[in-house]
N, C-alpha and C positions, 0 to 999 in steps of 0.2 A: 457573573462578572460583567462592569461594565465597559464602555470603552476607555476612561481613564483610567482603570484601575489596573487594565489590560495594558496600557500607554506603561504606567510608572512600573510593572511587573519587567517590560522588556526593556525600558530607556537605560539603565546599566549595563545590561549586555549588547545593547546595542553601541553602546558608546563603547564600550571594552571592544566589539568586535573591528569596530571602526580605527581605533588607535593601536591595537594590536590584531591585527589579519588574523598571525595562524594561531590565536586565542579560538577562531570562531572554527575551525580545520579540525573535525574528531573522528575517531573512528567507531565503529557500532560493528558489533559483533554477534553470531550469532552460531550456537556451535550442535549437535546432538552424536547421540550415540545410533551406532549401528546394532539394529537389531540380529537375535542370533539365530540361525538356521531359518528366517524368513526375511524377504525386503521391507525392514521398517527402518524405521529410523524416531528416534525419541529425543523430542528438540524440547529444551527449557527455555519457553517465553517470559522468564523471570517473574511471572504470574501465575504461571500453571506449565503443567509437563505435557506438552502435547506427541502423541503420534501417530507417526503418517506412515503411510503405506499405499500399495498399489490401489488406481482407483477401481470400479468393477468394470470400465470398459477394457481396461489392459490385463484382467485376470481378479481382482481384488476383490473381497466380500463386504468391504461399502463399511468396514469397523472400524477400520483407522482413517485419520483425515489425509485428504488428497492437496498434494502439494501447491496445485492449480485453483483448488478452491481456496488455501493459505493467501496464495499471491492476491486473487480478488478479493480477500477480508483484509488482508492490510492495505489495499488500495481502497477500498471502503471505510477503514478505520482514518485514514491517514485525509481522506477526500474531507468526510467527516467532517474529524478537526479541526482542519482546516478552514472549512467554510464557516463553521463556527468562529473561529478566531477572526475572520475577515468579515462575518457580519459583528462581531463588537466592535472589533474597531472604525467600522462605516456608523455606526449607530443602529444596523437595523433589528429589528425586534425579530427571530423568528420562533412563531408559539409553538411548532412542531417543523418535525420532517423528517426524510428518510433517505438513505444514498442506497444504490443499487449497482452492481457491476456483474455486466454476464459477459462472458468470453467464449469463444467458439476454436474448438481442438478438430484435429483431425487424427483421430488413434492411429490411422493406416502407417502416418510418419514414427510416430511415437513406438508401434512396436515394429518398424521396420519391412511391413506390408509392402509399400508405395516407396522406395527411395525417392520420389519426387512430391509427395505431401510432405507438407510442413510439419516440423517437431515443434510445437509448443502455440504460443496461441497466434488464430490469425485476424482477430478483433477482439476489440473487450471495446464494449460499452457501458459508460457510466451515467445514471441518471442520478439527479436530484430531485423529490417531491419536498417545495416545503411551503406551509403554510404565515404568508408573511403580509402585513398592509404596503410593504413597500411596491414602487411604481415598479414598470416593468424594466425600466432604463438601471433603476436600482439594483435587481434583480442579477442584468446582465452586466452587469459591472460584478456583484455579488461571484457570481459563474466564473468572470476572465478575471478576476485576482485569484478567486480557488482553485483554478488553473494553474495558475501563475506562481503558487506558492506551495504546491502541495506534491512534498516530496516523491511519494511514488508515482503519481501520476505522472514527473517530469524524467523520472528516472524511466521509467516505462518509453517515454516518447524519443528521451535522448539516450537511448541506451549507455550505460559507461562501456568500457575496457575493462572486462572480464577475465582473468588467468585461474585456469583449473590444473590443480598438482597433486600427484600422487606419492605420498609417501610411506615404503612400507616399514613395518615395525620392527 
């Protein structure tokens, strides 16, 4: 795809968003089942059925996928994207590349070891390799819009307002 084609793909919906706000206001959803007599859980990424389970630092045998390694592949996927969509629309060529995210846990918090280690992560690092003739100035320009527009990462940074409810059956 290239930049205009990318241009006249979004110029409707951008216009629709622009003259009617909560046209652009959706919700994503995303739901699984509980597994039975072990902690899984089996979530339908509308693509495939994936499930998760405990990782092997917290007890788990490394067969089901780990919720924490989930979070850094859709911030990977989503980085991606992103930087893809933001180099067509810049014009820049790139003839490869590859995004990376590692995040650093502390299990002590996670199973309750340490009440003062952190539950969940306490960096994630994202790197982009990519191979491109563009200038370096381009580049970082490339970097602060895929920042700038790439949904998890912002959600990551700005965290929302989170409500967890239990309701039994």
């Amino acid at each position: 795809m290239d930049a205009e084609s990318l241009r006249a793909l979004q110029a409707p919906l951008k216009s629709l968003y622009r003259e009617t706000p909560d046209r652009a206001r959706i919700t994503l959803r995303a739901s699984g089942e509980l597994g039975a007599g072990a902690p899984t859980c089996r979530v339908d990424t509308g693509r495939a059925l994936v499930e998760a389970g405990l990782h092997p630092a917290t007890g788990g045998d490394g067969s089901f996928a780990c919720s924490g390694d989930m979070l850094l592949e859709a911030l990977v996927a989503c980085a991606g994207v992103t930087l893809g969509a933001v180099a067509t629309a810049l014009g820049v060529t790139v003839e490869r590349g590859s995004v990376t995210a590692e995040g650093d846990l502390d299990f002590r918090g996670t199973l309750g070891v340490d009440k003062l280690a952190a539950v969940g992560f306490t960096a994630i690092r994202l790197r982009f390799d990519v191979v491109s003739d563009a200038s370096p100035e381009t580049h970082a320009k490339l970097l602060e819009l895929t920042e700038r527009y790439c949904v998890v990462l912002q959600t990551l940074r700005a965290a929302p307002v989170v409500r967890a409810e239990l309701h039994s059956a």
